[in-house]
Structure formats: structure tokens, C-alpha cells
N, C-alpha and C positions, 0 to 999 in steps of 0.2 A: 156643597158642590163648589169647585173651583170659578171663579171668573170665568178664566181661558175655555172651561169645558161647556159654561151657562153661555159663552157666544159664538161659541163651537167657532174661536178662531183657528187660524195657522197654525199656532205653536201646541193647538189641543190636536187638531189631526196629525202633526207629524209626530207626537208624545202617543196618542192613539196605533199610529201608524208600528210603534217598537216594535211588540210583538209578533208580527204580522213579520217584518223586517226581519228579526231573531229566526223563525223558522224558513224563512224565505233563504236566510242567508244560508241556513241546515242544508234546506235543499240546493242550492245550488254546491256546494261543498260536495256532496253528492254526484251530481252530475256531472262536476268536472274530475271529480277525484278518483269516483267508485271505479269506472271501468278502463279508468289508465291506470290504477294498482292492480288489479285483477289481473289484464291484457298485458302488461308490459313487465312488472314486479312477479306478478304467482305464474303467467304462461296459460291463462283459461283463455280459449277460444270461442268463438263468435255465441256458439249456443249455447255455453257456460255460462256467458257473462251474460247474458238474456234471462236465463233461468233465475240467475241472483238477481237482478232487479224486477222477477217474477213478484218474490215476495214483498215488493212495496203496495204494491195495487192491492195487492190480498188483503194485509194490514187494513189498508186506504177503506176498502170495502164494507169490512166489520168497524174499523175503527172509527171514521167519520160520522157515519151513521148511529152507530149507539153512543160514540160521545153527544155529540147534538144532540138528541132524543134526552138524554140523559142531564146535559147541561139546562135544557130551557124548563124542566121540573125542580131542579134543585137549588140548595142557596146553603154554601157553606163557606168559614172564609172570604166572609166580606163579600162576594160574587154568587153571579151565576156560571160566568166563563175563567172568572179569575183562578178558582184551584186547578183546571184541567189545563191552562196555561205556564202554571209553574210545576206540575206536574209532567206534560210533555216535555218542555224547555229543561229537566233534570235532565229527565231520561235520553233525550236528544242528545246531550252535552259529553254524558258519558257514551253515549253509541260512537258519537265522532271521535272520542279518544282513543275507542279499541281498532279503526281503519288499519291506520300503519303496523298495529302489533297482530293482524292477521295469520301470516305467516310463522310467528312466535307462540299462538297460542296453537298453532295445528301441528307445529313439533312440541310441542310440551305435553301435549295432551295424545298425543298418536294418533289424531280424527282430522279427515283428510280434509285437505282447503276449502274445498267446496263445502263442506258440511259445518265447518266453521261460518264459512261466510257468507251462506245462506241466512243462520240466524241472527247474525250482526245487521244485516241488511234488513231483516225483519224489524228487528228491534229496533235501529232508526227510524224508516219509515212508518212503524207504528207508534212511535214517540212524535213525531213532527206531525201527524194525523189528528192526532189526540191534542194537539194545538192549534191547527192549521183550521179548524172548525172556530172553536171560540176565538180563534182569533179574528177572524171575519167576520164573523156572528156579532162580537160585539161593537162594533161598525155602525150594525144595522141598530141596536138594541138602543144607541146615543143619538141618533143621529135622525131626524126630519126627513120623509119623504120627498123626493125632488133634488133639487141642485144641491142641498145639502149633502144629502147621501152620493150623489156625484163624485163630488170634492172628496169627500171621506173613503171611497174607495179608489180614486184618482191618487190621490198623494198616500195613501197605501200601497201604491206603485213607487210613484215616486222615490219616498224615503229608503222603500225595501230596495228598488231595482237599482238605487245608489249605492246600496251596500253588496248589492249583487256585483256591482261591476270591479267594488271595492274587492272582492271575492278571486273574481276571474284575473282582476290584476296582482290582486299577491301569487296566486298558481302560473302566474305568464312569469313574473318577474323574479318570485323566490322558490317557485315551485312549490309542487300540492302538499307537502310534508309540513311545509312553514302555515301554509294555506289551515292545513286541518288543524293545526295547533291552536291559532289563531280562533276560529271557530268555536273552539272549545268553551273558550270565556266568553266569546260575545256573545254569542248563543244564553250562554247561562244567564249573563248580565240582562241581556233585552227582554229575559222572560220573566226573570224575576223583580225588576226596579218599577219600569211603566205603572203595571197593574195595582200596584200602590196608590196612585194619585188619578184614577180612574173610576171616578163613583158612578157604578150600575144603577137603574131604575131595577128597583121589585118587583113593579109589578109593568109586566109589558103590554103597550095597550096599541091596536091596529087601529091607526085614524084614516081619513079621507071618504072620497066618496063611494071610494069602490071596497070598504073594510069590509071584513070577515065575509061575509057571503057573496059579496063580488069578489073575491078574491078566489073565491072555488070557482067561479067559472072561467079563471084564468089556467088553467088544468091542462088543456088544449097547447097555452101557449109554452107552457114549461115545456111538453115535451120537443117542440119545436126547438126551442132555445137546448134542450138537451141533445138532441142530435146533432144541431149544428157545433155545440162545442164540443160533441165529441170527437168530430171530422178533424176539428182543428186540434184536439191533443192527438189523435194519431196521429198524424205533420210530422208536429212538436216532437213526440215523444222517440220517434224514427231517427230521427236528425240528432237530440241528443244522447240516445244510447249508441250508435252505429257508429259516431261520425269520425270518429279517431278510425273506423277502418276504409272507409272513403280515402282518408288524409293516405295513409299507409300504401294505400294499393292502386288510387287513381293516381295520387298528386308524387309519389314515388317518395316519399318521406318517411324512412323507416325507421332512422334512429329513434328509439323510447323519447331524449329528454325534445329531439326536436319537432315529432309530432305531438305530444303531449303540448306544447309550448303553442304550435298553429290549430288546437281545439280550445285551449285558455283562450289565445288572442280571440278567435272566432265568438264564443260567448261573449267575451269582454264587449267586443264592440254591436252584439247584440241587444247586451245589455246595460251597454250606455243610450243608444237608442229608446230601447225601454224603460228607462228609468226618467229621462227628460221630457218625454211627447205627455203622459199620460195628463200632470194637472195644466202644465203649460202648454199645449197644444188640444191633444185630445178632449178636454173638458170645456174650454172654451170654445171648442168647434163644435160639439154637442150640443150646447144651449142654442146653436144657431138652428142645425141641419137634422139635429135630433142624435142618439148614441148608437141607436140599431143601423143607422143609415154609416154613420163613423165606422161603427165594429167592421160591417160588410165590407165597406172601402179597404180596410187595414187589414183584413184576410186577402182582400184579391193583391194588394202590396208585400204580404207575406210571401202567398205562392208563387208571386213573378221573380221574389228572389231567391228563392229555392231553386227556382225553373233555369235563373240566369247561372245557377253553380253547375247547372246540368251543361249546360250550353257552351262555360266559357269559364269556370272554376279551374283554371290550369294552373294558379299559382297564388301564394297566399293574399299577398294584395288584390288580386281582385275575388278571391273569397270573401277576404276581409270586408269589399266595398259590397259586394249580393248580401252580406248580414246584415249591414248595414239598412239594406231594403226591406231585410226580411224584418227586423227591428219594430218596425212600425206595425206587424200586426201581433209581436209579444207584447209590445207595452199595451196595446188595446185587450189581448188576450186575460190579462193577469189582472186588470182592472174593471172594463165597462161591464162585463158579461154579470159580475156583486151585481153593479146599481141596478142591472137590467131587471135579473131574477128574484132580488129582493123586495121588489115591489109589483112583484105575482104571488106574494105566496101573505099568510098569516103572520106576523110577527110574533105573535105568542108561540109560532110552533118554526121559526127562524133557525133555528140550531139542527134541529130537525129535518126540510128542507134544504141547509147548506148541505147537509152530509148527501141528502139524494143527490143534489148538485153535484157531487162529487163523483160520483156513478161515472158522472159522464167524462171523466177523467182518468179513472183509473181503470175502465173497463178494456178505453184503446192502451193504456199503459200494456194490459193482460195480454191485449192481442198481440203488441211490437215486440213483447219478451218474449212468447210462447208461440204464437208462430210467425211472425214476419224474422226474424231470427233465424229459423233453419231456414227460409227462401235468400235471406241476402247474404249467408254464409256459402252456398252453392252458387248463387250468383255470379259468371262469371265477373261483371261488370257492376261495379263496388258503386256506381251512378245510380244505380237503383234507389239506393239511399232516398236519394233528394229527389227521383223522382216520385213515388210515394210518397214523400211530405208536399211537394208540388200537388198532386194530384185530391191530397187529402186536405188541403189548405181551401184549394177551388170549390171541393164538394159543400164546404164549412162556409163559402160566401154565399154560394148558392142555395142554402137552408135557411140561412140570417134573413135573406130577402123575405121568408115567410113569418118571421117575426113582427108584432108590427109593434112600435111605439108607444109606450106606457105618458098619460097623461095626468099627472097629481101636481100637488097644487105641492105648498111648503108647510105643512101644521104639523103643530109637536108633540110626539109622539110618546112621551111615556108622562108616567104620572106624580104628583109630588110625592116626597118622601116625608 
């Protein structure tokens, strides 16, 4: 085992952090890219473009769950999480390639766009799923109960949401074509190099006071923590499948390259917010006030700025400054809610667990494609948008409140080799 990983410094979480980065960076490539090629390049309309991002959550569903299940039994390839990370990270790599040639293969082949790009969008998603687990998972698998485990999913924001913003700023400034190319490699690159110099424990061993049998009766609290985050990816997930039709039809912005250009910026400054707060801010506010108290704060900060694009979103800078607000409860979203859930459940059965975690994610995914999609498509008033993420943000602090605070010490958690 390396130095850097035996004292679980900075430069092992943010080397930790790659992978996590790699798909994180997938997904946002995704989010900025998928439904301005679709809406602006192919001409799919609100409940089209809903339907194609149907099949990520589907993926997400099967795929998280039986990956995890599947990784914390197994050991091949030097790992537990390691092959299903350079496995994803392929398949990832190549999904993002075939984006821009959508269009190419649905005339070559005489199978209409939609039916093309339904399973492209599958295939992504279900490649970034099948990473998106171990890559979390092994987080927990390294890493000490308590502030340790903090840190290591803190600066898994961090590093990722720096590269997220790296993301949104190449599609603002060279647009999403340079954007997905880009992608391509680093995607490849971050999934394949890290997990090299990342030595797993074999055997995973639950310490503290509340192991394995206290830890079942923490059952109560998952679901709580699953409700409440699934409030808050409903928000989320409204806000960025829709949001390019908000720009379009509230804010009268119709040219393709220049609404495309104020949903980059929009994320960008998103997700610079969330990339900075989480170890620099949000972690060290945690040790004082506790995380579930943090997370609550940073939802109700999310949904005010939701709330304030409803109210007074008339033009891109002051979009730009309500993301800004809303910023504070994605960096909290993408980070605290690991340390939180990771230390209610077994760590032998960790992979397992992240994927049900994931339920709570993909399921409002399900709803915002399948049906909040024909409601904001008939909508006269494109504000809706933000108000359902407003209103879904609120629900998600007000559930947080019923969480209550995990108490563990710092002991270390796996076993020698």
C-alpha cells in the first residue's frame, strides 16, 4: 500500500477522487449536451426529448443495483470495484463518441432518430451506472468511519465538480461538439490510470460501536434519507432536462447557438459553486454543526434559488447569480448525502446499498421524463420549470429535518493484507 493511501492524505483523495471525476464529467457531457443535440440539431420536442432521457434511470435501476450486489462478492483484476470501473469508463467513452453522429447513423441505417437515440442514451447511462457505483463504493471500502469518510466524499465533489465546471466551460466557450470530443479521452483516461495505484482491502470489515447489528436498525433511517433525496433530484433533475425550454420561451432566446450558450453558462456557474463549497466550506462546517444539519441548510438555499428565477429570472445575469444560490445545495447534494448513508448501512454489503441509494435518484429521474414532460410541454407558462424544482427542493429540507445525525468515532476499517 502506498504512503499517500496508508495516511489517507490529500493527494490519495483527490487520486481517489479520478474516477468518480471520469463519470461525473460523462454525466455532465450529458446534461449539457444531450437535449441541445436532440432540441436544436434532430427537432425532438419536449416529450421526445423526455422519453430519451427515460432510458437512463431505467439503466440506472438494473444497473446500479446489480453492479454493487455483484461487485462487493467479487475479486478479479486486482479489485472488487476496479474491473467494473474500467469496464464502465470503456463503454462510457465510446457512448459519448457516437452523440454528434446520431443523425448519421439514423440515415445510414433508415431507423428513425428517435429509435436510434433512445439506445445510445441507454448505452451511456448504463455504462456511467456500472461505474458510478464502484466508484463511490470504493470511497467507503478505503476509508475510516467519521471525518475521514467526510473528506473522501467532500473532495469527490470537489475534484469531480472542477471538472464539471471544466465541462460546462468548454460547451459555453467552444461549444458541445468540442465539449464531447473532449470527453472522449478524459473519460477514458480517468477510468483507466487512478484504479492502478489504488489498493483495495479483501476483505471488508464493519467497525464501530454500532457494526453489523446496529447497523440494521438503522433501516428506519435510510428510508428517510431516501425520500428526502429523492425530493431533491426531482428539483435537480426538472431544471436540467427542461431548462434550455424555460431559456427559449420565458427568457425569448431562441437562437439554437445562443440559448444553448445561457444553459452551459447556467450549469457552469452551478457548478463552480459546487465544486468549491464541498471540502472547503461544507466539510469544515459539518465538524462543527453536524452534515444533516448542513445538507438541510443547502436545500433550503437551493430551493430559494430556484424560487428567485421564478420571481425575477428575466435575463441571463441574474439567472446566472439565482444558480449561483442554487449552487450551494448541488455541492451538498453530490457529496454529504455518501458520508451520511454510508455509515447506516454494512460495509460488507456497501456496493449493494449505494445501488439502492440510487433508487432514490433515478426513480424522480423516471417521473421528470415520463410524466412531468407532457405537463411542462402544455404548460402555457415554461416557469413551471423552476417552480417544481423550487417546490421539490423544500419538500427535500423538510424530510432532512427527520434524519438525525450519525455519531462514530475514527477506527479503521478494513483488514491487513
Amino acid at each position: 500500500m502506498r504512503a499517500i493511501q496508508q495516511r489517507l492524505t490529500k493527494s490519495f483523495f483527490a487520486l481517489l477522487s479520478l474516477p468518480s471525476t471520469a463519470m461525473g464529467f460523462a454525466l455532465s457531457v450529458q446534461i449539457s449536451a444531450l437535449s441541445w443535440i436532440l432540441s436544436t440539431q434532430y427537432q425532438l420536442d419536449i416529450h421526445e426529448v423526455g422519453i430519451v432521457w427515460a432510458a437512463g434511470p431505467i439503466a440506472g435501476i438494473v444497473g446500479q443495483v446489480v453492479i454493487g450486489l455483484i461487485s462487493d462478492k467479487t475479486w478479479f483484476w486486482g479489485g472488487r470495484r476496479r474491473p467494473f470501473i474500467w469496464i464502465g469508463g470503456t463503454m462510457a467513452s465510446l457512448s459519448l463518441l457516437a452523440l454528434p453522429y446520431l443523425g448519421a447513423i439514423s440515415e445510414s441505417t433508415g431507423i428513425k432518430l428517435l429509435a436510434v437515440a433512445l439506445p445510445v442514451a441507454l448505452l451511456l447511462d448504463l455504462s456511467i451506472n456500472i461505474s458510478f457505483n464502484p466508484t463511490r463504493s470504493i470511497i467507503a471500502d478505503v476509508t475510516p468511519e467519521g471525518d475521514k469518510r467526510t473528506q473522501g466524499y467532500t473532495w469527490m465533489q470537489t475534484i469531480s465538480g472542477m471538472f464539471g465546471v471544466l465541462a460546462y466551460a468548454i460547451g459555453a466557450i467552444s461549444g458541445n461538439y468540442t465539449l464531447i470530443y473532449f470527453s472522449v479521452f478524459l473519460v477514458f483516461l480517468f477510468s483507466m490510470l487512478p484504479p492502478m495505484f489504488i489498493e483495495e482491502p479483501i476483505t471488508l470489515i464493519t467497525t464501530g460501536p454500532s457494526a453489523a447489528e446496529g447497523k440494521a436498525s438503522s433501516q428506519g433511517e435510510l428510508y428517510r434519507i431516501y425520500v428526502a433525496h429523492g425530493f431533491c433530484w426531482l428539483g435537480v433533475q426538472t431544471m436540467f432536462v427542461y431548462m434550455i425550454f424555460f431559456v427559449k420561451e420565458n427568457m425569448l432566446i431562441t437562437a439554437d447557438d445562443a440559448s444553448g450558450q445561457v444553459v452551459s453558462i447556467s450549469f457552469l456557474v452551478l457548478n463552480t459553486v459546487g465544486f468549491i463549497l464541498p471540502a472547503f466550506v461544507l466539510e469544515p462546517l459539518a465538524r462543527k454543526i453536524g452534515r444533516v444539519r448542513v445538507h438541510t441548510l443547502s436545500m433550503v438555499c437551493m430551493a430559494a434559488g430556484y424560487l428567485l428565477i421564478v420571481i425575477a429570472g428575466t435575463s441571463p445575469v441574474l439567472v446566472y447569480t439565482f444558480m449561483a444560490i442554487a449552487g450551494i445545495g448541488w455541492a451538498a447534494t453530490v457529496s454529504l448525502p455518501f458520508a451520511i448513508m454510508t455509515e447506516k448501512v454494512d460495509k460488507r454489503k456497501m456496493g449493494f446499498f449505494m445501488g439502492i441509494f440510487n433508487l432514490s435518484v433515478v426513480i424522480p429521474q423516471l417521473l421528470v421524463s415520463l410524466v412531468l414532460g407532457g405537463i411542462i410541454q402544455v404548460a402555457a407558462d415554461k416557469s413551471i420549470i423552476f417552480i417544481i424544482s423550487a417546490v421539490s427542493l423544500g419538500l427535500s429540507a423538510i424530510m432532512w429535518t427527520f434524519v438525525k445525525e450519525e455519531a462514530v468515532g475514527q477506527q479503521p476499517t478494513t483488514s491487513p493484507r
